[in-house]
N, CA, C and O atoms as CSV, one atom per row, in Angstrom:
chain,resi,resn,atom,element,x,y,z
A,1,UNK,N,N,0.853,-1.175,0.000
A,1,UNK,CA,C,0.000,0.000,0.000
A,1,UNK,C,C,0.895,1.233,0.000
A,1,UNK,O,O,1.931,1.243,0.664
A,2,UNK,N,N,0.471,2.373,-0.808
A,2,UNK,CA,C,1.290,3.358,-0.700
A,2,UNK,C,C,1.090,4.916,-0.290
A,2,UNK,O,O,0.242,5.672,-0.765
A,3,UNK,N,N,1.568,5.070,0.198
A,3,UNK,CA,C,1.259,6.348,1.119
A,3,UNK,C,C,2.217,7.855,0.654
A,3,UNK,O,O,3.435,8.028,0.606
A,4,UNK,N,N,1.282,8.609,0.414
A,4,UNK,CA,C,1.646,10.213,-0.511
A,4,UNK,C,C,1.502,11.004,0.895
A,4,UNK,O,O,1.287,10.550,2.019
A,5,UNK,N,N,1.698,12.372,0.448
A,5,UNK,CA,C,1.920,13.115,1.569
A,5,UNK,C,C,0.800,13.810,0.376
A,5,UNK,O,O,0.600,13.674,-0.831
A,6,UNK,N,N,0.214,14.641,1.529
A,6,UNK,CA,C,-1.180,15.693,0.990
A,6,UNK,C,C,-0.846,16.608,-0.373
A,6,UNK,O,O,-1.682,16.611,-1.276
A,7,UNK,N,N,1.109,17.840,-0.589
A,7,UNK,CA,C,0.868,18.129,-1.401
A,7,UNK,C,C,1.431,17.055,-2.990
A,7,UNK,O,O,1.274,17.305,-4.185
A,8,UNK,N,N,2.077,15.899,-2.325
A,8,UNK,CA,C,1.856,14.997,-3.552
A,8,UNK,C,C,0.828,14.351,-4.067
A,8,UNK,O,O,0.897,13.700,-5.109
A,9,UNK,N,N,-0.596,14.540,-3.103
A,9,UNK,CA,C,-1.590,13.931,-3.613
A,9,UNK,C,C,-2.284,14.904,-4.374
A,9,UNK,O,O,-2.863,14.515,-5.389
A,10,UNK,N,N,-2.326,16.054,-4.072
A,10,UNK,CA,C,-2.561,17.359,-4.579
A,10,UNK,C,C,-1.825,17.202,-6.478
A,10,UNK,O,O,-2.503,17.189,-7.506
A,11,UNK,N,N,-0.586,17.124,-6.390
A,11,UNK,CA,C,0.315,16.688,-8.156
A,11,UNK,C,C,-0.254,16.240,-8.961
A,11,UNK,O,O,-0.628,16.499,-10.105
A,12,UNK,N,N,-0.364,14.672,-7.474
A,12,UNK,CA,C,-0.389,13.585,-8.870
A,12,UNK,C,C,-2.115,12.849,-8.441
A,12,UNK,O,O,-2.247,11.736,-7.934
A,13,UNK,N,N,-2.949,13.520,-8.695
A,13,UNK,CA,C,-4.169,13.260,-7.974
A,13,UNK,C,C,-4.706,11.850,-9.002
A,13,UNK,O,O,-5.045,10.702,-8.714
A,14,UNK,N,N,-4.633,12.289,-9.763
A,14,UNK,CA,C,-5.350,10.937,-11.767
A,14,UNK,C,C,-4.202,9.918,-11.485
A,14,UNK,O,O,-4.558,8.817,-11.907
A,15,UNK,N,N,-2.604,9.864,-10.772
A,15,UNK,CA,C,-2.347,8.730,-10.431
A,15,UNK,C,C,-2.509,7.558,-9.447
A,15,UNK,O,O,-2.540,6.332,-9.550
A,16,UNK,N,N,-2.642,8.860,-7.994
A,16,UNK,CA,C,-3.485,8.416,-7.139
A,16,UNK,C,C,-5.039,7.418,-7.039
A,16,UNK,O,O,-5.391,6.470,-6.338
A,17,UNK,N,N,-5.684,8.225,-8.144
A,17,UNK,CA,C,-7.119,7.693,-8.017
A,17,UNK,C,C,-6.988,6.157,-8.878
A,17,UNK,O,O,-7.655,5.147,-8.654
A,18,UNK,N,N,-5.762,6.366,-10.067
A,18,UNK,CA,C,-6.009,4.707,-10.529
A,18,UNK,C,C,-4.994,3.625,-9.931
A,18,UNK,O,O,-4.994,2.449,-10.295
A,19,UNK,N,N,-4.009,4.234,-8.837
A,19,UNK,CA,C,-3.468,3.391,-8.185
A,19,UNK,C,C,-4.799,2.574,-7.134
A,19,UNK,O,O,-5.033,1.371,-7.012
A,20,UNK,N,N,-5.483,3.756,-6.497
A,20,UNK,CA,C,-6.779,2.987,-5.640
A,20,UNK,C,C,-7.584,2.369,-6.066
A,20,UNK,O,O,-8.063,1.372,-5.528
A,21,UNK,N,N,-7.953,2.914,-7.304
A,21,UNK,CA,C,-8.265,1.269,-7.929
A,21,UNK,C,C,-8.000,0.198,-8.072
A,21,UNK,O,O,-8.710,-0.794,-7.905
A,22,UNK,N,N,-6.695,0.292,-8.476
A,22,UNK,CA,C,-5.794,-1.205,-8.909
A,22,UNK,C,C,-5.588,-2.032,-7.353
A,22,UNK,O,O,-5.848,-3.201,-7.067
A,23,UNK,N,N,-5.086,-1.052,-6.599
A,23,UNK,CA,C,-4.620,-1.800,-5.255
A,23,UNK,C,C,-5.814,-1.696,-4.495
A,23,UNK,O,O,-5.648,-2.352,-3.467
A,24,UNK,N,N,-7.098,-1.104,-4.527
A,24,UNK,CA,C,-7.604,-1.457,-3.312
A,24,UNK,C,C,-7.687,-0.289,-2.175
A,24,UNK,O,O,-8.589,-0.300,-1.336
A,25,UNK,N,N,-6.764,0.636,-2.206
A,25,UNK,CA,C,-6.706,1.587,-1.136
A,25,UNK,C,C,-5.448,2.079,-1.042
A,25,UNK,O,O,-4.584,1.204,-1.101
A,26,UNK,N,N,-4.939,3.530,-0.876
A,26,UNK,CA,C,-4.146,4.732,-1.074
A,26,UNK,C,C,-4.340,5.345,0.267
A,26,UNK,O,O,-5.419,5.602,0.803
A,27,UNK,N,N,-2.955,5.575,0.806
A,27,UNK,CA,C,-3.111,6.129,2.241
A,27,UNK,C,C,-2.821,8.055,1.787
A,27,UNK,O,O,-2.637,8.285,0.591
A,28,UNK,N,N,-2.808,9.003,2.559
A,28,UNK,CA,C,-2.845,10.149,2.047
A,28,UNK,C,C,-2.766,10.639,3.468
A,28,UNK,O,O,-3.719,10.505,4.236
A,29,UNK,N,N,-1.213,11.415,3.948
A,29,UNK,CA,C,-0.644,11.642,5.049
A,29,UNK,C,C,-0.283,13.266,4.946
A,29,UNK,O,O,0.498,13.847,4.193
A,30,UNK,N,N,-1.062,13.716,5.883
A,30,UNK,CA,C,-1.344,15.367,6.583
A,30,UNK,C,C,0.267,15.476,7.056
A,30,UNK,O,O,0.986,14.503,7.282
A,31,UNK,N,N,0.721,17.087,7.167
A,31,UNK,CA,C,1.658,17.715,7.885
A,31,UNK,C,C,1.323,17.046,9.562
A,31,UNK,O,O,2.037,16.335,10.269
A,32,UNK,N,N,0.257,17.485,9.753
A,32,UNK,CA,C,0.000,17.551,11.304
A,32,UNK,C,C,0.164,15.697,11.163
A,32,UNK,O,O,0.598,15.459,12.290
A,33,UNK,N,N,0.090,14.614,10.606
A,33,UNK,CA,C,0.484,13.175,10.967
A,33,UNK,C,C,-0.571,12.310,10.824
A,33,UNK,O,O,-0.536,11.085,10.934
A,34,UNK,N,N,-2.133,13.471,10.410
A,34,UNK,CA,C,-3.372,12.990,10.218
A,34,UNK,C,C,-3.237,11.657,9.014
A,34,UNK,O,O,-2.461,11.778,8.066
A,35,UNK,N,N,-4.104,10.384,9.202
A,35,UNK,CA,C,-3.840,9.777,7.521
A,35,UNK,C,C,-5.163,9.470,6.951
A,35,UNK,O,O,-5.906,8.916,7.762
A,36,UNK,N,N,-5.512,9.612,6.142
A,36,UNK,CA,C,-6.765,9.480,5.435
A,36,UNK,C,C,-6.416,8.046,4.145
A,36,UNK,O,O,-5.374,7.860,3.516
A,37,UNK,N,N,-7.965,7.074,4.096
A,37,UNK,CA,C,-7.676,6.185,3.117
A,37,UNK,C,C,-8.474,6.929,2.109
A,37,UNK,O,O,-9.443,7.658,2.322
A,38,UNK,N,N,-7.783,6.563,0.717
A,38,UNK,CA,C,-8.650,6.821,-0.215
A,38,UNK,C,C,-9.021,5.313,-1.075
A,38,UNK,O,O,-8.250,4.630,-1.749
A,39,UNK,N,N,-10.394,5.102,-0.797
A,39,UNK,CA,C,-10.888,3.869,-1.229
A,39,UNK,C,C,-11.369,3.517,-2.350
A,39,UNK,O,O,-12.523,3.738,-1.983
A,40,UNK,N,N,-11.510,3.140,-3.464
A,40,UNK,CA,C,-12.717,2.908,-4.512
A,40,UNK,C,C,-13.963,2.839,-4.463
A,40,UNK,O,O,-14.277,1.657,-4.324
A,41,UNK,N,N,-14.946,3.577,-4.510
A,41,UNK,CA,C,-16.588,2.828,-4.443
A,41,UNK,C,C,-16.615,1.377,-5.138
A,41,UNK,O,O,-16.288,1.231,-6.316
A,42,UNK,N,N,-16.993,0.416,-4.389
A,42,UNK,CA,C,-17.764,-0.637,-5.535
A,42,UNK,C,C,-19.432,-0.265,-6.292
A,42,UNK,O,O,-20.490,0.021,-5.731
A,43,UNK,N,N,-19.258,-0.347,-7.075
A,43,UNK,CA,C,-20.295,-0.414,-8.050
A,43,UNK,C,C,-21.374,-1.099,-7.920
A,43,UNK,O,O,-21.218,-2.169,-8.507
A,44,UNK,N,N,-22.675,-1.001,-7.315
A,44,UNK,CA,C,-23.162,-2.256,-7.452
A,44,UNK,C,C,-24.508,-2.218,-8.463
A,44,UNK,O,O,-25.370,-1.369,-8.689
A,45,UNK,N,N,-24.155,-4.022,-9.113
A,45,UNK,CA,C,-24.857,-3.832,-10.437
A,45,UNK,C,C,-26.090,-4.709,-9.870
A,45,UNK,O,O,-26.037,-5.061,-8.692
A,46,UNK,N,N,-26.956,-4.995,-10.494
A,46,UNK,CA,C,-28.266,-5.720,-10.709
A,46,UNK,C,C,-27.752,-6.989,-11.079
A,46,UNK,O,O,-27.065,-6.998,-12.101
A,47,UNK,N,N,-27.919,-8.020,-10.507
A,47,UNK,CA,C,-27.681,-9.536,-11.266
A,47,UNK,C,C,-28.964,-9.603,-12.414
A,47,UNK,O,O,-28.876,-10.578,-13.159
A,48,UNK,N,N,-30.007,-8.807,-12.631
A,48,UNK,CA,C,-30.712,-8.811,-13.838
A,48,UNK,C,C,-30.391,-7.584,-14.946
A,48,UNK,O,O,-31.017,-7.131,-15.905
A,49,UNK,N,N,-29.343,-7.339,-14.441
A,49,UNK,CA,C,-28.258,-6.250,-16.139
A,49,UNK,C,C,-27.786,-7.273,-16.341
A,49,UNK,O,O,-27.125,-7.947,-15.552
A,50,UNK,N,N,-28.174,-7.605,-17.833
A,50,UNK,CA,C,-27.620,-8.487,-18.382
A,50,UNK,C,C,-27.398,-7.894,-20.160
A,50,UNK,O,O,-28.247,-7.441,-20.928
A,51,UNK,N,N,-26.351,-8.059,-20.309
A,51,UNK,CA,C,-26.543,-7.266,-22.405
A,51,UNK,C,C,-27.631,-8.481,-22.890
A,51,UNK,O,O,-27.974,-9.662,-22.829
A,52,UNK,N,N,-27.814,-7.395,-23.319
A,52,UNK,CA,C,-28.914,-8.020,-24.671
A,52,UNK,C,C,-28.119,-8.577,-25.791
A,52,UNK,O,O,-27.003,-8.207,-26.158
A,53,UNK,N,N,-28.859,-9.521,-26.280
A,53,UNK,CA,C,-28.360,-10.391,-27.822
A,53,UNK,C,C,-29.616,-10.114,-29.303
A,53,UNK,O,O,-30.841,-10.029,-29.215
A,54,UNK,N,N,-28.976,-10.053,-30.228
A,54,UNK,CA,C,-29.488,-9.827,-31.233
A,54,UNK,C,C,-30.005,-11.418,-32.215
A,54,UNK,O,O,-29.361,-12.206,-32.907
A,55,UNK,N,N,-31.157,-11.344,-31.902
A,55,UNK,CA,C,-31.894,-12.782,-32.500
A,55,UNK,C,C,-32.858,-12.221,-33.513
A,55,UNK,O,O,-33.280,-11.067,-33.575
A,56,UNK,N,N,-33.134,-13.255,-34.303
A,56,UNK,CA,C,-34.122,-13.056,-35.312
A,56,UNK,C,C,-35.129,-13.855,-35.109
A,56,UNK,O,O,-35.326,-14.883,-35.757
A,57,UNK,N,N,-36.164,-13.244,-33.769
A,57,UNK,CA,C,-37.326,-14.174,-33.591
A,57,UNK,C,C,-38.345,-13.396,-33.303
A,57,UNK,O,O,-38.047,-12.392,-32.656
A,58,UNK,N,N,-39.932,-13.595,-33.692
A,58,UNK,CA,C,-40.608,-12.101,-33.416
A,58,UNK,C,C,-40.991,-12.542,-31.956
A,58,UNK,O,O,-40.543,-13.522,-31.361
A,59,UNK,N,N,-41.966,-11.568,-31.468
A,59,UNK,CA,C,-42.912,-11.635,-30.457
A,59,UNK,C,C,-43.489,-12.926,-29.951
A,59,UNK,O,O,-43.388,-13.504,-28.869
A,60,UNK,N,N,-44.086,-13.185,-31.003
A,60,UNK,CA,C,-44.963,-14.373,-31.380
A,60,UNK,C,C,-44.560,-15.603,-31.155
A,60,UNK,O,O,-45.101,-16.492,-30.497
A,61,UNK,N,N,-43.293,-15.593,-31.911
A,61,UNK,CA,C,-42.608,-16.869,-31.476
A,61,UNK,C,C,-41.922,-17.032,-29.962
A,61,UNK,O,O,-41.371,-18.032,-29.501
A,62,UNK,N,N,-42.057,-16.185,-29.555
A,62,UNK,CA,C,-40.972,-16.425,-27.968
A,62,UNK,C,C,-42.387,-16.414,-26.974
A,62,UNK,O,O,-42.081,-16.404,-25.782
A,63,UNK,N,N,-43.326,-16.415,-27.134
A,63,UNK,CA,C,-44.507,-16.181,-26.080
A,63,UNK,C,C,-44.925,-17.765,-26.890
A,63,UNK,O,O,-45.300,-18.660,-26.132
A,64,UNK,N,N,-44.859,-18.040,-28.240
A,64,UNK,CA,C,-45.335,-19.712,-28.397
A,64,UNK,C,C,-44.132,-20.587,-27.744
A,64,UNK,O,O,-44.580,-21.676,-27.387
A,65,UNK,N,N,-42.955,-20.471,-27.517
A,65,UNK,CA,C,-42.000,-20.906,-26.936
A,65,UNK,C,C,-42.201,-20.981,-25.381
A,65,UNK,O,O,-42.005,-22.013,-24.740
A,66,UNK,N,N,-42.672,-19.611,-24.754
A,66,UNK,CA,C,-42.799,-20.054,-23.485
A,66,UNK,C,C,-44.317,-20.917,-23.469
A,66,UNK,O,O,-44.287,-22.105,-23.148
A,67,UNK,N,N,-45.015,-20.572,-23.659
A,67,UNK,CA,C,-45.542,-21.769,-24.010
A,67,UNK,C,C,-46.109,-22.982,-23.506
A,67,UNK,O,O,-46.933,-23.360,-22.673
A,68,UNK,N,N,-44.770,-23.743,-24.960
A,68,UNK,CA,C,-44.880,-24.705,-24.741
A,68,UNK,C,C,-44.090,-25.541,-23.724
A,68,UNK,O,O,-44.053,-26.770,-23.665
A,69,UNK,N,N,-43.463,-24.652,-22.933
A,69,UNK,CA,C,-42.326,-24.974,-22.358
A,69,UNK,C,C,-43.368,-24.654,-20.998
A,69,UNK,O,O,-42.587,-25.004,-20.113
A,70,UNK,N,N,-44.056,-24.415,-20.592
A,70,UNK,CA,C,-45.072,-24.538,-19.796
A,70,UNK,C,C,-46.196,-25.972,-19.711
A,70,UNK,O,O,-46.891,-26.295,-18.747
A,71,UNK,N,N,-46.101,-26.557,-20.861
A,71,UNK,CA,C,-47.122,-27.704,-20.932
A,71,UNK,C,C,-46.292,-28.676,-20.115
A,71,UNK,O,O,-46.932,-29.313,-19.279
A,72,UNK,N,N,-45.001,-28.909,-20.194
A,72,UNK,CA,C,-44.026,-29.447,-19.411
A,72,UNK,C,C,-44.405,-29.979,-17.975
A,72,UNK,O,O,-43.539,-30.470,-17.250
């Protein structure tokens, strides 16, 4: 983990932010001895975002598909 002093975080701030990405967490150390983490947000997605796929099937056919997959 690596630790900047306030006016090097101030410099190199766009290296800072993708080092905390990569590693996880960036320490960031005050004159007075104060230390602050700088963390990444995680993102959180929907387990129902899913990309879409490009098929050639209408309406019609995917509602006769479920269906028949219901007579089951």
């Amino acid at each position: 983990m690596q630790i900047y002093t306030y006016s090097e975080a101030q410099q190199k701030l766009a290296i800072i932010l993708e080092q905390a990405e990569n590693t996880g967490k960036v320490l960031i150390r005050r004159k007075d001895g104060r230390t602050f983490a700088l963390i990444p947000e995680k993102i959180a997605s929907s387990p129902l975002d899913v990309p879409s796929i490009k098929a050639n099937i209408t309406t019609q056919e995917i509602v006769e598909i479920i269906r028949e997959g219901r007579k089951r």
